[in-house]
N, C-alpha and C positions, 0 to 999 in steps of 0.2 A: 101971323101963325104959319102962311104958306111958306116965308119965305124961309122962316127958322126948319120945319118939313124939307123942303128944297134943301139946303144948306147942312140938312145932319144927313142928309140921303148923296149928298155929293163927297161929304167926311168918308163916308161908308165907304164908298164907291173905290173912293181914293184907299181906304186902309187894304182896302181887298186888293187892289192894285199894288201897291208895297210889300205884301204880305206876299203875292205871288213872284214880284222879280228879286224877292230877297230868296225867297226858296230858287230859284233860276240861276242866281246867284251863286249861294250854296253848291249848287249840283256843278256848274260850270268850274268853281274851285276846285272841286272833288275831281273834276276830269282831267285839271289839269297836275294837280298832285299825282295823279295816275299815270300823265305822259309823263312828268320831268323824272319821276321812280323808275319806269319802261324806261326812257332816255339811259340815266346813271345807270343802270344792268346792261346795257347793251355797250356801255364805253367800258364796263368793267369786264363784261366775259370779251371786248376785243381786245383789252389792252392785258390779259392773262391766255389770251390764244395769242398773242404778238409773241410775247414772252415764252411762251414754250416753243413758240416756231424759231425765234432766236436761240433759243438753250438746244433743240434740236441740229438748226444748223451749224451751233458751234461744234457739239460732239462730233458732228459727220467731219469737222474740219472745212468746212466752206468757209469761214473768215481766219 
């Protein structure tokens, strides 16, 4: 009887354990969907300031 006690209390132990790094988990995907979105907008408003800094220096006739 102790041992089966012991053995559903160590189950326990462990689902709470699982339950917490899969929420850990979760959050750490979420931060990272977060960076690689931030990333993609910062290559896109450089690569549309490239582009205007280019269409600019063409009208002035620098190339």
């Amino acid at each position: 009887m102790r041992r089966e006690l012991k053995c559903m209390e160590l189950r326990s132990q462990n689902q709470r354990t699982i339950e917490a790094l899969g929420e850990e988990l979760s959050r750490a995907q979420a931060d990272l969907r977060f960076a690689w979105r931030l990333a993609f907008t910062g290559l896109a408003i450089a690569a549309v300031a490239t582009g205007a800094m280019v269409a600019i220096a063409q009208a002035a006739g620098m190339f």
